[in-house]
Wavefront OBJ file of the C-alpha trace (Angstrom):
o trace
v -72.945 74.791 -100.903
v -68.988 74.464 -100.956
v -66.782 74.787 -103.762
v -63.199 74.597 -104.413
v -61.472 77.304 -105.420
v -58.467 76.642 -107.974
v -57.725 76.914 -111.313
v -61.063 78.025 -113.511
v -61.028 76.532 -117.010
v -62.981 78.987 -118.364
v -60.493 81.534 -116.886
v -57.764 80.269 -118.570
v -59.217 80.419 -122.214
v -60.143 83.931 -120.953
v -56.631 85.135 -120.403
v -54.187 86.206 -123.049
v -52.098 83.406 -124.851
v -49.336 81.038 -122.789
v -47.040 81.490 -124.991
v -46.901 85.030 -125.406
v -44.089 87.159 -123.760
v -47.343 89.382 -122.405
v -48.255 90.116 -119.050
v -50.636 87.591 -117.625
v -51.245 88.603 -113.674
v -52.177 86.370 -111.617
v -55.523 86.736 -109.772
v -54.365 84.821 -106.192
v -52.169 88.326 -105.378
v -55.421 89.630 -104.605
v -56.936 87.259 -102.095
v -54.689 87.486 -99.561
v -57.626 89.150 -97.128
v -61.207 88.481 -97.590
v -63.535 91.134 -99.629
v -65.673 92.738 -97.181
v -69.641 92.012 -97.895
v -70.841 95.538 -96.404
v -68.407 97.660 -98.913
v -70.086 95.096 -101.623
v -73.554 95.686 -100.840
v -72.950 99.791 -101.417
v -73.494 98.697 -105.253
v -76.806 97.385 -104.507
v -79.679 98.185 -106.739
v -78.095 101.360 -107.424
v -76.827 102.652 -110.386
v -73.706 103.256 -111.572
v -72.949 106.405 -113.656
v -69.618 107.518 -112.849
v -66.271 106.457 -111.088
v -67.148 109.484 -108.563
v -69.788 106.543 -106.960
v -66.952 104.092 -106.679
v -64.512 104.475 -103.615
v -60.772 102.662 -103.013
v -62.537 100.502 -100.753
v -65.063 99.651 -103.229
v -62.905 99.301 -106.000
v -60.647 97.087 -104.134
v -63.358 94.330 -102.658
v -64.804 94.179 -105.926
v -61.438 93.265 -107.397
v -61.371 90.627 -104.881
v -64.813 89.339 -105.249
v -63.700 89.264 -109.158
v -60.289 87.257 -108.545
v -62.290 85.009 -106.747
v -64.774 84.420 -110.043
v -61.071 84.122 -111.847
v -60.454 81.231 -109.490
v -63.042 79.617 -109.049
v -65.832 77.829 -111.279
v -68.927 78.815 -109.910
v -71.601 78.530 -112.903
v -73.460 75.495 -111.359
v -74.257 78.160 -108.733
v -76.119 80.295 -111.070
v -76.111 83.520 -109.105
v -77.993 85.394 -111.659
v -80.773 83.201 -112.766
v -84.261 84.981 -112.883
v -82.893 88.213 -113.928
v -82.700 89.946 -117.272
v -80.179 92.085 -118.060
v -80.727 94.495 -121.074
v -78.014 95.547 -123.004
v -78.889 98.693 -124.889
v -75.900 100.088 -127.025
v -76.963 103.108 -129.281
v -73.875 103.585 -130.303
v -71.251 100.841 -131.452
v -69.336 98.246 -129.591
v -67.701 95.124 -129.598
v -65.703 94.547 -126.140
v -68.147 95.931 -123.270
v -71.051 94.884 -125.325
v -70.167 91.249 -125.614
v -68.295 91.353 -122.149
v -71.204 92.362 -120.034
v -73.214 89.203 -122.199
v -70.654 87.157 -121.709
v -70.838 87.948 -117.739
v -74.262 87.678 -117.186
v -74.953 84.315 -120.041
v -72.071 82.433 -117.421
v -73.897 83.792 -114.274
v -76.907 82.017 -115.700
v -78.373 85.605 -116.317
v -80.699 86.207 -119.366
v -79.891 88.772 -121.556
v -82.032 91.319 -124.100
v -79.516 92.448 -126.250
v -79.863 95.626 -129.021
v -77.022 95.793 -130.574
v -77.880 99.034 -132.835
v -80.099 101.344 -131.061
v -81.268 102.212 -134.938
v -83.085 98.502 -134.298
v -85.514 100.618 -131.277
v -88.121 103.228 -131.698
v -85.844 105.693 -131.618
v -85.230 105.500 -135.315
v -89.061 106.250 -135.592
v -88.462 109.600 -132.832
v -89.338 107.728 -129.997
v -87.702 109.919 -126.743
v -85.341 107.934 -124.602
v -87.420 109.357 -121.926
v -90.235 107.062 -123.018
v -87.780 103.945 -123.926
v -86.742 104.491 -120.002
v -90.374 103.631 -118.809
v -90.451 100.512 -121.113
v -87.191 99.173 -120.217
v -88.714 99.047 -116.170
v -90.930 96.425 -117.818
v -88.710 94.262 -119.589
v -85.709 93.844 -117.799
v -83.570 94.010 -113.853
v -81.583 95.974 -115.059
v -79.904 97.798 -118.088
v -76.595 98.493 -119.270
v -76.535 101.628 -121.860
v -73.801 103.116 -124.154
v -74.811 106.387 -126.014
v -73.081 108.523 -128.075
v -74.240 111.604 -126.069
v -73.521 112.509 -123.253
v -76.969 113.741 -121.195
v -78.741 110.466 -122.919
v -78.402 108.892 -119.308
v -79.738 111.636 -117.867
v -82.744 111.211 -119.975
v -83.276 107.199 -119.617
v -83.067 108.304 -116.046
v -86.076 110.177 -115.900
v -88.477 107.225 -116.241
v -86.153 104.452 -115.323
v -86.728 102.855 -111.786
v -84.411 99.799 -112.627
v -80.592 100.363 -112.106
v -78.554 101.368 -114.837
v -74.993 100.952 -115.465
v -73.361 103.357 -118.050
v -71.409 101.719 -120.539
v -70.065 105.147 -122.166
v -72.086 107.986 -122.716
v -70.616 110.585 -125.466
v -67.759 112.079 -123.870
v -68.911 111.889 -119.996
v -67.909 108.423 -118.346
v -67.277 104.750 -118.692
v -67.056 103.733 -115.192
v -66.718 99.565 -115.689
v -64.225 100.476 -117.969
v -62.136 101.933 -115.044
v -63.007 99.150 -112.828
v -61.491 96.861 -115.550
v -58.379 99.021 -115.521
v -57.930 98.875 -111.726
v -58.373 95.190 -111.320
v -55.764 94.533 -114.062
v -53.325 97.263 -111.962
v -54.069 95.490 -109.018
v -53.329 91.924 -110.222
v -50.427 93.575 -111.697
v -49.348 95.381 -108.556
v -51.174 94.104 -105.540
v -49.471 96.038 -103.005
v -51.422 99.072 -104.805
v -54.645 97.485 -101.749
v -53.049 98.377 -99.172
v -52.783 102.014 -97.067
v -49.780 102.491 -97.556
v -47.388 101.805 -100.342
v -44.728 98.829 -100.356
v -42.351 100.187 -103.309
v -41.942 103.523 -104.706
v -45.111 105.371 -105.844
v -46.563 105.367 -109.186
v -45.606 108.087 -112.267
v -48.728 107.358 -114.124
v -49.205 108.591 -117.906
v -52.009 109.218 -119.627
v -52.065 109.591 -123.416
v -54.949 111.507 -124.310
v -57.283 114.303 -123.635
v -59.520 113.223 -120.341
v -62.195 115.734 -120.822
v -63.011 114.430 -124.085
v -62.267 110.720 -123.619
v -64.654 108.947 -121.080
v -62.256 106.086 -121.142
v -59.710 108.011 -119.790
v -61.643 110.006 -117.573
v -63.115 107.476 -115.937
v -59.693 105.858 -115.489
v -58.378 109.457 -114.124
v -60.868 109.765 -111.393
v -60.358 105.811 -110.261
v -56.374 107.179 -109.865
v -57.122 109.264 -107.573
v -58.852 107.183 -105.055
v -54.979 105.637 -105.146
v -53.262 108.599 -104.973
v -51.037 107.306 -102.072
v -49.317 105.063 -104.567
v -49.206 107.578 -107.634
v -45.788 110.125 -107.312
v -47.106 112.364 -110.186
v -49.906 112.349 -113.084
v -48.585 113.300 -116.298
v -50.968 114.026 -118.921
v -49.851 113.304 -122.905
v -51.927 116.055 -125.105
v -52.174 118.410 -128.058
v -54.527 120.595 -126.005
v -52.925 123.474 -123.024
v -56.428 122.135 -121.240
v -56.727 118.725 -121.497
v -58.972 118.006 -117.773
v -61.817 120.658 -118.639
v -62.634 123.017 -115.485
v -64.579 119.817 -113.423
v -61.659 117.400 -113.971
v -59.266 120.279 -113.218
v -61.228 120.769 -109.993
v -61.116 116.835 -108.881
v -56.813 117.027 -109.513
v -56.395 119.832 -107.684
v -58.411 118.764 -104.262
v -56.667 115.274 -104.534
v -53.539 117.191 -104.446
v -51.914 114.692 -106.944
v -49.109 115.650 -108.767
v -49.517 116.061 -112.275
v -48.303 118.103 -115.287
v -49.271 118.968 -118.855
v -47.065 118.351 -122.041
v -47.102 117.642 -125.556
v -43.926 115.318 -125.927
v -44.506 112.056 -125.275
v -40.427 111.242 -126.251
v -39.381 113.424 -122.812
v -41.252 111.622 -120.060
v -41.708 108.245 -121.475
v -38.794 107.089 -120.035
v -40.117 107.854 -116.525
v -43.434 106.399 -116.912
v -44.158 103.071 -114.918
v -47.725 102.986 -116.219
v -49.008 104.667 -119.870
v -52.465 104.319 -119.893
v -53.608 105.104 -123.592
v -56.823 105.823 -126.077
v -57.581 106.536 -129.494
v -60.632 108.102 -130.062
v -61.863 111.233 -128.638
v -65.280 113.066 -128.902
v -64.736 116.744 -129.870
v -67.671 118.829 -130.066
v -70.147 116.135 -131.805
v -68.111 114.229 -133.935
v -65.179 111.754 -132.760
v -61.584 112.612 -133.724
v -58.532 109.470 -133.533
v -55.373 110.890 -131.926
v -52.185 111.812 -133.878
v -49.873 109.462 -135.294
v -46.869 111.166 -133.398
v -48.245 109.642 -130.378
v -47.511 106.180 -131.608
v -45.279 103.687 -129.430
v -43.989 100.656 -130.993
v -41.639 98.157 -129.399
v -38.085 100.038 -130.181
v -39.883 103.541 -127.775
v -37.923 104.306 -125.039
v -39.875 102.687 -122.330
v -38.645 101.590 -118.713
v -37.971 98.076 -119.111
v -40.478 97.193 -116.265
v -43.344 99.735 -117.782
v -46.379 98.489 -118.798
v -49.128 99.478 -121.207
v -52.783 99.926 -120.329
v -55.384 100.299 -123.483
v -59.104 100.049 -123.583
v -59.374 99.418 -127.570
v -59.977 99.340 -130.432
v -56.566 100.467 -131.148
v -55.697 102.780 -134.079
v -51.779 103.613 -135.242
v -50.872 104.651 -131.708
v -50.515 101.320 -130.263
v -48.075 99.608 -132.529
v -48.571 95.665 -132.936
v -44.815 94.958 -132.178
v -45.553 95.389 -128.428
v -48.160 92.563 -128.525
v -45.711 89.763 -127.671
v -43.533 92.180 -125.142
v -43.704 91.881 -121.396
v -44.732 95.993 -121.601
v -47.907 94.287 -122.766
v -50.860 94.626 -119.967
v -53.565 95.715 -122.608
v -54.446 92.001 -123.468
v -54.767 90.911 -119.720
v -57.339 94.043 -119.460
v -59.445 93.615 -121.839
v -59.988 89.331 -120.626
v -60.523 90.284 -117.157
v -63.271 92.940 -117.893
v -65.327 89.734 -117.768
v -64.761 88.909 -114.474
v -64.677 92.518 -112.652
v -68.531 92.776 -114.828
v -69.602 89.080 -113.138
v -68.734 90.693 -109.903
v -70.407 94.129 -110.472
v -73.536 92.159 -111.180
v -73.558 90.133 -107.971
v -72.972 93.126 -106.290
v -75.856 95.356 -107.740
v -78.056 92.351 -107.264
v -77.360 91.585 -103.715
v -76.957 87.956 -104.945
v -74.060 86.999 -102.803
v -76.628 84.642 -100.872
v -76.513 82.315 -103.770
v -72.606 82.003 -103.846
v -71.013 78.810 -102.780
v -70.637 78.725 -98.496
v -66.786 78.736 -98.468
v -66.941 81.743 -100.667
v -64.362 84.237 -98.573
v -66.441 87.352 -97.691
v -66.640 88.762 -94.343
l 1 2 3 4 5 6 7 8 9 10 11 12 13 14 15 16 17 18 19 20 21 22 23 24 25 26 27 28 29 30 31 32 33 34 35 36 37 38 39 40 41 42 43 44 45 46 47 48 49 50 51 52 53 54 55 56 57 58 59 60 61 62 63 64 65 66 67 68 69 70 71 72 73 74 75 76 77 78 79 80 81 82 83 84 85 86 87 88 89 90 91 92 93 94 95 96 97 98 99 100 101 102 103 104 105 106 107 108 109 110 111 112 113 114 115 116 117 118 119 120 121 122 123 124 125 126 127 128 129 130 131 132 133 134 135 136 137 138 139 140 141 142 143 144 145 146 147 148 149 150 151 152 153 154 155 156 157 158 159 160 161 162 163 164 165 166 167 168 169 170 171 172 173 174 175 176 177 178 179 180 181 182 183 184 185 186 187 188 189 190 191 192 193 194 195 196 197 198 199 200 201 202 203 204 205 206 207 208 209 210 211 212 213 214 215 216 217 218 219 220 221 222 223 224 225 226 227 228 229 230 231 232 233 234 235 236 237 238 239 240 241 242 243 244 245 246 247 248 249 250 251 252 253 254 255 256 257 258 259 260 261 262 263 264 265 266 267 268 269 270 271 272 273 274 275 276 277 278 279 280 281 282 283 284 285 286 287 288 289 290 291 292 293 294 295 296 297 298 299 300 301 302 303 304 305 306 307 308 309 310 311 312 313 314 315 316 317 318 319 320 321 322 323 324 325 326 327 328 329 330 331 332 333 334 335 336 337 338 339 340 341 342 343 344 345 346 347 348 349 350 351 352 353 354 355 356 357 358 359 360
């Protein structure tokens, strides 16, 4: 089966508004070499719990494998048909929830959604120990958020079908890094290669990692491309803001990075400000400050750019919407594609791709 790759319609009602003044990467940048079907096939019928499973190499040929699904239309393929996905969210959502749907509906995949995790046993005592064993009989495979954070852990314990965590309390989001990744690379393709092309990276990050799984997640991706980050520099109320196994990870990378609690000093330096709003202290979730806010007239580099994985609060001001600083839109549209090609991948299903698809 041949296809031709060019411009996907769906694709382009996917990505953020022509005629907004936002950043709207294109996907070709990425597929200047051909996505390597060996690195692809590590995600196979495995889970996926935390960016710690996810290498550069990885992270990279699935980027490619998802520009491709940006390119090209692909549907009448139907890579996923015959498998059911489950989408089990115990705890709110709107973007991952309908994006991971979204990937697997245009795959051809079925989905079981539960959009309230009230709406299962559980709100009868069922143990998500016991929910684990049913899902093996009802679905491929299932995607789970959670609002705490060893819920995994116990889905795990009966569960013989892979499982992708879509947030769990204040441990991981792992897609959600992926999603941030393949936006920077679209963004700044030259961050594939070994070496870097331009000067490295300084990287911000507004927000407390060890409480934000957002952010973490996004942290530990960074440093699998430290050789195109200068320094780290972490935006927080709190002296700690890593936590002692996060703290451990920056320090064997041998990353730069610093601490402070002034956004208005380093934001001028920043190339990249990756931000969040919410983040889960103790067992309750707590939105940032309002003195973090950045609004179109903030003293940003005129080339920065602005990395969010929403819903927004008062920290991300509207004004920058329609400003070329704008990367957030862009992010959250091609979460669809980098989830398609996670799917593939996990499923092995790259036999029923088009022929001319480029993978070596």
């Amino acid at each position: 089966m041949n296809v031709e790759l060019g411009p996907n319609p769906q694709a382009e009602i996917l990505k953020p508004p022509a005629e907004s003044n936002c950043q709207r990467p294109d996907p070709q940048g990425l597929l200047d070499q051909t996505a390597s079907l060996s690195t692809l096939q590590r995600f196979a019928h495995d889970s996926l719990i935390s960016s710690r499973q996810v290498s550069r190499e990885m992270a990279i040929d699935l980027a490619r494998l998802a520009a491709i699904l940006e390119t090209a239309e692909i549907s009448a393929y139907r890579p996923l048909w015959g498998k059911i996905i489950i989408t089990a969210f115990f705890e709110a959502s709107t973007r991952t929830r309908t994006s991971f749907e979204s990937a697997a509906l245009r795959l051809d995949g079925r989905v079981i959604s539960i959009p309230d995790g009230q709406l299962t046993g559980v709100k009868k005592g069922e143990s998500l120990e016991d929910i684990g064993e049913m899902f093996n009989a009802y679905g491929d495979l299932v995607v789970v958020r959670h609002g705490e954070t060893d819920a995994l852990d116990k889905l795990r314990k009966n569960l013989r079908v892979p499982l992708i965590n879509a947030g769990n309390g204040s441990g991981e989001h792992p897609t959600q890094a992926l999603a941030d990744w393949y936006t920077l690379m679209k963004w700044r393709p030259d961050l594939m290669l070994e070496e870097p092309q331009g000067p490295p990276l300084n990287l911000g990050i507004l927000g407390t990692p060890g409480s934000m799984r957002a952010v973490k997640s996004f942290l530990l991706q960074a440093l699998e491309f430290k050789a195109h980050i200068n320094r780290i520099i972490l935006v927080s109320d709190l002296a700690d803001p890593l936590g002692q196994d996060l703290l451990d990870a920056m320090e064997a990378s041998d990353v730069e990075y610093e601490v402070t609690n002034d956004i208005r000093e380093v934001l001028p330096d920043l190339d990249v400000i990756y931000m969040n709003s919410i983040a889960f202290l103790g067992d309750s979730y707590k939105a940032m400050g309002a003195r973090y806010k950045l609004n179109a007239d903030s003293n940003l580099k005129s080339d920065a750019v602005i990395l969010h994985p929403l819903a927004r609060l008062d920290e991300l001001d509207t004004s920058l919407d329609d400003t070329a600083h704008n990367l957030y839109w862009a992010q959250a549209h091609g979460a669809v594609f980098i989830r398609q090609a996670l799917l593939i991948a996990m499923f092995n299903r790259f036999g029923r791709l088009p022929e001319n698809i480029p993978l070596r």
